[in-house]
NUBAMAR-28104 format. One record per residue (C-alpha): residue number from 1; y, z, x. Coordinates in pm, 1 decimal, padded with zeros to 6 digits. Each point is the difference from the previous one (the first is absolute). Layout:
BEGIN
R num    north       up     east
R NUM        Y        Z        X
...
This chain:
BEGIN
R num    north       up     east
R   1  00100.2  01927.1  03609.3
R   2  00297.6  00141.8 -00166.7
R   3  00136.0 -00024.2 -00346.1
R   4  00459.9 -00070.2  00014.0
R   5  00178.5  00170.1 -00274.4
R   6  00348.3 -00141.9 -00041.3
R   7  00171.2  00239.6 -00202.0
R   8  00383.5 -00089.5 -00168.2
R   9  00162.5  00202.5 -00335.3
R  10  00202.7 -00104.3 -00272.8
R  11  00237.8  00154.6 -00194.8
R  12  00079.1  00278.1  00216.2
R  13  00413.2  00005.1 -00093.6
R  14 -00112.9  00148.9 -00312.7
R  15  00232.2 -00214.7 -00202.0
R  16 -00173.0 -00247.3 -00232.1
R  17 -00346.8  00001.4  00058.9
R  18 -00213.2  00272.7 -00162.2
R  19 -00223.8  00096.7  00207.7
R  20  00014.9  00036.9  00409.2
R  21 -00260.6 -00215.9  00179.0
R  22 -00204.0  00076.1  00300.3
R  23 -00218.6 -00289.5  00053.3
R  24 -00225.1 -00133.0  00235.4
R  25 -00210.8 -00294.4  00057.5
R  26 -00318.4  00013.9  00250.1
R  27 -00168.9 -00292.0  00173.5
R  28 -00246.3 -00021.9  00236.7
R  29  00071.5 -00072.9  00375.7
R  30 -00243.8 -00328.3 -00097.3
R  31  00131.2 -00089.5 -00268.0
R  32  00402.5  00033.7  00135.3
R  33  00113.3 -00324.6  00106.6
R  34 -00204.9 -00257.9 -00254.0
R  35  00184.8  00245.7 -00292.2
R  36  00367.5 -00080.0  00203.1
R  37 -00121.4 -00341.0 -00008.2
R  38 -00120.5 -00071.0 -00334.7
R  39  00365.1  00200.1 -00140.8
R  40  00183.0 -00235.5  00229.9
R  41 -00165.2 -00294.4 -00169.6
R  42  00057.6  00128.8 -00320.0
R  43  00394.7  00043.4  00123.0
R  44  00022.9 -00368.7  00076.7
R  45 -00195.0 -00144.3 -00275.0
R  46  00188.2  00193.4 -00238.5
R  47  00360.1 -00092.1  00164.9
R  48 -00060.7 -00266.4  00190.5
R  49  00118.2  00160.3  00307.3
R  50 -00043.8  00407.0  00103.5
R  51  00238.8  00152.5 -00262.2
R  52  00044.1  00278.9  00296.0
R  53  00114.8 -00259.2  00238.0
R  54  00392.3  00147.5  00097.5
R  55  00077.4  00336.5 -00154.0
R  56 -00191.4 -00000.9 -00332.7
R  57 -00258.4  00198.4 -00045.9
R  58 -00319.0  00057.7 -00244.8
R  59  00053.9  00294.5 -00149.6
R  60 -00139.4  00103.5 -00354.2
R  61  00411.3  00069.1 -00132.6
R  62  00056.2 -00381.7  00122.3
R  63 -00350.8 -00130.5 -00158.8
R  64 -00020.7  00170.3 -00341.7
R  65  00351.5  00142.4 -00081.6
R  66  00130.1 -00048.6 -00345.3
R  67  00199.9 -00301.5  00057.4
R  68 -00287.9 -00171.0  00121.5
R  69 -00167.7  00033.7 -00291.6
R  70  00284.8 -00140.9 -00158.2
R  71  00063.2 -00280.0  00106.3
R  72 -00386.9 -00124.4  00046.9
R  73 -00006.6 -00020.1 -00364.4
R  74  00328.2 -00242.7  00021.3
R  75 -00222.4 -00287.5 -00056.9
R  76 -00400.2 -00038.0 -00047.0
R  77 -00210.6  00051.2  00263.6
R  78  00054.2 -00279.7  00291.9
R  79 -00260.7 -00160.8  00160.6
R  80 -00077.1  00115.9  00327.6
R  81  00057.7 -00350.6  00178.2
R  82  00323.4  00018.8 -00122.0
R  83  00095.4  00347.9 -00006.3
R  84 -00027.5  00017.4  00363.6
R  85  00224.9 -00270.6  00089.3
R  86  00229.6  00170.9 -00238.1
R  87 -00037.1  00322.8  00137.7
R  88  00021.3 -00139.6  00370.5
R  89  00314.9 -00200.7 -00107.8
R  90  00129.7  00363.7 -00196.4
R  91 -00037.4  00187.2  00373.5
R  92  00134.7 -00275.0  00174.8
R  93  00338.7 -00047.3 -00204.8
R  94  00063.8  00406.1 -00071.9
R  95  00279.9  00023.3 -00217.8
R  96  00013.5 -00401.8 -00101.3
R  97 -00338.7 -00011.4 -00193.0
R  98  00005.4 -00090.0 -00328.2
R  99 -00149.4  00179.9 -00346.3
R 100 -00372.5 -00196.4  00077.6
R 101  00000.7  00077.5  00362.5
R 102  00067.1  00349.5 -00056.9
R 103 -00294.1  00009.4 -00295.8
R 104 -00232.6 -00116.2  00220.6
R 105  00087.9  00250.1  00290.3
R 106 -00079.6  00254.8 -00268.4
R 107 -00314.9 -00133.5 -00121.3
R 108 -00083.5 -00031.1  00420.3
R 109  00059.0  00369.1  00028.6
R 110 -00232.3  00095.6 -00283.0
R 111 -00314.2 -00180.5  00116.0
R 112  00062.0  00084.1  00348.9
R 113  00017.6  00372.3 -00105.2
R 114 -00357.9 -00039.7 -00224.5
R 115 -00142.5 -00169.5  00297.6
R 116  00077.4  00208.7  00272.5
R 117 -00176.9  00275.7 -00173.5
R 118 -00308.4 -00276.2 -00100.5
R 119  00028.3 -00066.1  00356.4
R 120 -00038.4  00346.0  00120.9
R 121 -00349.4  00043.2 -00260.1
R 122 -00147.0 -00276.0  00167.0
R 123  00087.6  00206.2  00367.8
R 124 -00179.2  00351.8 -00131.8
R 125  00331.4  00139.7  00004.1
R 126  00050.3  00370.0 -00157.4
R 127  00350.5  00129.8 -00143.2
R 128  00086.1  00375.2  00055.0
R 129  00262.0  00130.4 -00214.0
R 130  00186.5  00356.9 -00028.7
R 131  00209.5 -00004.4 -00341.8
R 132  00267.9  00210.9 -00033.8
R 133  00260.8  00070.5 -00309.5
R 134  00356.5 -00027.2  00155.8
R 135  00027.7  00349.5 -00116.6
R 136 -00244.5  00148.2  00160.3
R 137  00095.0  00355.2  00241.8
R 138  00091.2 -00127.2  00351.0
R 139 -00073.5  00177.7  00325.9
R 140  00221.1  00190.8  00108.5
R 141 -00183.5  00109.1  00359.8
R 142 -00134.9 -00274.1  00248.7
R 143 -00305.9 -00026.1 -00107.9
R 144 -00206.9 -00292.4 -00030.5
R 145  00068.8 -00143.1 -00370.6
R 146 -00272.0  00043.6 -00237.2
R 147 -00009.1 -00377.4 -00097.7
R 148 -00063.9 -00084.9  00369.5
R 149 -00298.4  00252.8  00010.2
R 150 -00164.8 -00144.8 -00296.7
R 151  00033.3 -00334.7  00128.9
R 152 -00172.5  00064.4  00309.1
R 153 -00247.0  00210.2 -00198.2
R 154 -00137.8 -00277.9 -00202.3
R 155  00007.7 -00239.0  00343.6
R 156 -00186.5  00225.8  00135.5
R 157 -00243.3  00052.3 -00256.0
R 158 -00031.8 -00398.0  00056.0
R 159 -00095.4 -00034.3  00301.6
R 160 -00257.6  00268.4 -00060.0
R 161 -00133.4 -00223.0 -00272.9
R 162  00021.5 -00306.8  00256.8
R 163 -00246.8  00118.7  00204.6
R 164 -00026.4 -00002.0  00383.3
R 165  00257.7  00112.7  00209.2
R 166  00299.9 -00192.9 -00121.0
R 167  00338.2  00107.4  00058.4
R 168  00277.3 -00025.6 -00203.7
R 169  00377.8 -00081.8  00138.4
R 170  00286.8  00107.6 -00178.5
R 171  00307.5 -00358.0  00018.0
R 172  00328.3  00165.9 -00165.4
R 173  00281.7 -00187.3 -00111.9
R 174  00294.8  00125.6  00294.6
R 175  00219.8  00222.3 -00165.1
R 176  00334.2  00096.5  00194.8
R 177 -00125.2  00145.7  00349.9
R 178  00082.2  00382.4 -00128.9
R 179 -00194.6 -00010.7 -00272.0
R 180 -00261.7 -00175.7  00163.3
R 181 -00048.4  00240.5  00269.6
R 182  00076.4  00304.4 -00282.5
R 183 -00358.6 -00185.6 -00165.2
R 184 -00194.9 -00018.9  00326.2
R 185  00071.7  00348.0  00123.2
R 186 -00133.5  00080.2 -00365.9
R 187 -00304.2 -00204.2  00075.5
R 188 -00072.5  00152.8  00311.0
R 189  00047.7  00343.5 -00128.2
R 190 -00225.3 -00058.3 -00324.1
R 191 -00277.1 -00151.5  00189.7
R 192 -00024.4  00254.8  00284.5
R 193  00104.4  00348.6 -00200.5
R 194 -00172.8 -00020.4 -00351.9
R 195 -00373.2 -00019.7 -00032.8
R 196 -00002.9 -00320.2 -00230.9
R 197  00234.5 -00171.2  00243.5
R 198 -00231.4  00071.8  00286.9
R 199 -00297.4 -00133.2 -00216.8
R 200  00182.7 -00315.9 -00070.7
R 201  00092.7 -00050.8  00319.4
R 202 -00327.3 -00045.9  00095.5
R 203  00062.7 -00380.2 -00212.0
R 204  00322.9 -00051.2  00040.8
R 205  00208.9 -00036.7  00290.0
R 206  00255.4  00280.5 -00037.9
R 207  00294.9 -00195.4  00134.3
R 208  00130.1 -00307.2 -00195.7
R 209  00149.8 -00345.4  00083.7
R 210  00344.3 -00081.2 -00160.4
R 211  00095.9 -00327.4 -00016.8
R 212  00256.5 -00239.0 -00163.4
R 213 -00135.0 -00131.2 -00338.0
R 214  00183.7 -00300.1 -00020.0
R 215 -00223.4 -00081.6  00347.8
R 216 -00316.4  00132.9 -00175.1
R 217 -00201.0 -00141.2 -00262.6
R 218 -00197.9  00280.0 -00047.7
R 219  00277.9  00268.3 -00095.0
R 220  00111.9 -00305.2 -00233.8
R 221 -00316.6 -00005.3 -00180.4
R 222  00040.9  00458.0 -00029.2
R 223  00391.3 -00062.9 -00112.8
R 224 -00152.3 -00222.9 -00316.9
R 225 -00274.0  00206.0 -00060.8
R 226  00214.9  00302.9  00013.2
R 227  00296.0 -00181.1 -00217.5
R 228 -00264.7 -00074.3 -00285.3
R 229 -00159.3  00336.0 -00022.9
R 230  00352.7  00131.9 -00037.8
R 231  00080.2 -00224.2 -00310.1
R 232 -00354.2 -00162.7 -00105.3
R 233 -00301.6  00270.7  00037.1
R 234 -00015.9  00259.7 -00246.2
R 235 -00235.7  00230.0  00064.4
R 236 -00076.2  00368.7 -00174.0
R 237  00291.4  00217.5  00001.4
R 238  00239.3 -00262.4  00080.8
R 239  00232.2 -00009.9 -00340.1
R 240  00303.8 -00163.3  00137.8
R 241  00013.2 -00360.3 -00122.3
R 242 -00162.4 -00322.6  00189.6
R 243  00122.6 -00368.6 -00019.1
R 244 -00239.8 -00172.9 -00206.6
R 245  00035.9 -00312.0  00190.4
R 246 -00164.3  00152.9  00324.8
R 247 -00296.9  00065.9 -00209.4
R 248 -00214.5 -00250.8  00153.4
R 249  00116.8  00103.1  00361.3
R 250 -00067.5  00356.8 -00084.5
R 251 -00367.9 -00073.6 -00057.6
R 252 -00013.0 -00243.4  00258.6
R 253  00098.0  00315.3  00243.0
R 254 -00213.4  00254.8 -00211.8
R 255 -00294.0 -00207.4  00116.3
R 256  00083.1  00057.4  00371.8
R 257 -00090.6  00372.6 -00021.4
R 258 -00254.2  00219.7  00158.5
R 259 -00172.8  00253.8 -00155.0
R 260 -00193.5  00238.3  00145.0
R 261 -00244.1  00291.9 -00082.5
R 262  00004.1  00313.9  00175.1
R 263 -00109.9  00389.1 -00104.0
R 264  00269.6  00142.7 -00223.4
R 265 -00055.0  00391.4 -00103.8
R 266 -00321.8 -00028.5 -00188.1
R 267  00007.7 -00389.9 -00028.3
R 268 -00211.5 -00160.3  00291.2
R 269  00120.9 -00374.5 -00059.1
R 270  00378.3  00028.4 -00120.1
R 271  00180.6 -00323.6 -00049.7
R 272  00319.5 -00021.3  00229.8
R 273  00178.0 -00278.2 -00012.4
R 274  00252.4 -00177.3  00262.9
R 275  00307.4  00047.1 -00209.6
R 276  00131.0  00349.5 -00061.5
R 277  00244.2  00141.6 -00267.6
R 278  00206.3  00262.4  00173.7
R 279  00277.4  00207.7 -00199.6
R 280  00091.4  00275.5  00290.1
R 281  00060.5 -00187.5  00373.5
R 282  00067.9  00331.6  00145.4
R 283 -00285.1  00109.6  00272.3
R 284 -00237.1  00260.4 -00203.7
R 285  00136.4  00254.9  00265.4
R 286  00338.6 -00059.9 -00185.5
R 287 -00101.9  00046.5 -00278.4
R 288 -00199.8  00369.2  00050.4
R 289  00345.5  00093.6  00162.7
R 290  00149.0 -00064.1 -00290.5
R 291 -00166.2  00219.9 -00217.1
């Protein structure tokens, strides 16, 4: 048995959105193809048709940017009957459709969204997060980022708390084929030369899969999660401002996370949860060098 992580990030240009998001959504091998399947049926009765059919894809900036917001609330809410033919006939005509067909496309997005992330309750899905302010110290040596260490931390803490002998399996989003193999040769190096990393490797295969998200429903499903922690979840130290529209997707993805309990200094059941604040990326290494 073995437990897939798809992992995608959002708002890694460090331009508009405040916070840098490392997210990642786990499934069980079990449990893989009836979630593809049940967001795939969402997809068509939302649009009518797969809105990823050509070069489109479902990505959180497409789903639950501003403008989509704006121009759902055009016009009341349509029915659904009706708002996918409109939305099927909006896709279909591109720059033709008209002020209703383009309302309804909106409205589509929105529910799809809210219940792709319903969707993933009902599949005992879990949401990992790393959080980072965009002005946060970088690395500046090739060391393994901090926000990839924690995510892999609280997967791994996971699959402890799943019991057995599952596995877990890292699914990245491809990046260009540099920095993809500048990541893996990080992998390899954190989970065979630092003591946690060989722990954790003991769950989690140290070598990922990279794939092509617009192929790959699953990294879809990490690229919302992550857009909506970036603008929607607030969480402790996090004091840069949130969209209060995505309040409702921000606790729909709040309740996706794991916590766990492990033995903290003198604290024998410390809460940890799946989604970690991080203000200083650089490896801890880094940062003793520093000083």
């Amino acid at each position: 048995m073995a437990y897939f992580l798809f992992v995608d990030q959002s708002g890694q240009d460090q331009r508009e959105s405040p916070y840098e998001t490392l997210a990642g959504v786990s499934v069980e091998d079990r449990d893989l193809w009836n979630l593809i399947t049940a967001l795939h049926t969402s997809e068509q009765e939302h649009f009518g048709r797969r809105y990823t059919q050509g070069s489109r894809e479902l990505k959180g900036s497409r789903l639950l940017n501003r403008k989509t917001f704006r121009l759902a609330a055009q016009e009341p809410a349509i029915s659904q009957e009706e708002r996918t033919e409109l939305a099927r006939a909006c896709l279909d005509s591109g720059a033709t459709a008209g002020r209703r067909e383009l309302t309804a496309l909106a409205q589509a997005k929105l529910s799809l969204a809210r219940e792709s992330l319903i969707i993933a309750t009902r599949f005992r899905c879990r949401c990992f997060a790393s959080i980072i302010d965009r002005d946060a110290p970088r690395p500046a040596a090739n060391y393994l980022r901090k926000d990839y260490a924690y995510l892999f931390e609280r997967f791994f803490y996971f699959l402890e708390d799943s019991g057995g002998e599952d596995l877990g399996v890292i699914v990245f989003d491809e990046l260009e084929k540099s920095s993809s193999h500048i990541l893996l040769d990080q992998m390899h190096r954190y989970f065979r030369e630092t003591a946690k990393g060989r722990q954790r490797s003991s769950r989690i295969v140290p070598e990922a899969f990279f794939v092509h998200s617009d192929l790959t429903t699953g990294i879809q499903l990490a690229d919302l999660a992550a857009y909506i922690v970036s603008w929607g979840v607030r969480l402790q130290s996090m004091s840069r401002p949130a969209r209060p529209e995505l309040g409702e997707y921000g606790r729909l993805v709040l309740q996706l996370r794991h916590s766990s309990a492990r033995e903290v200094g003198e604290n024998p059941a410390f809460r940890i949860w799946s989604f970690a604040i991080i203000d200083d990326l650089r490896a801890r290494i880094e940062q003793v060098g520093e000083v």
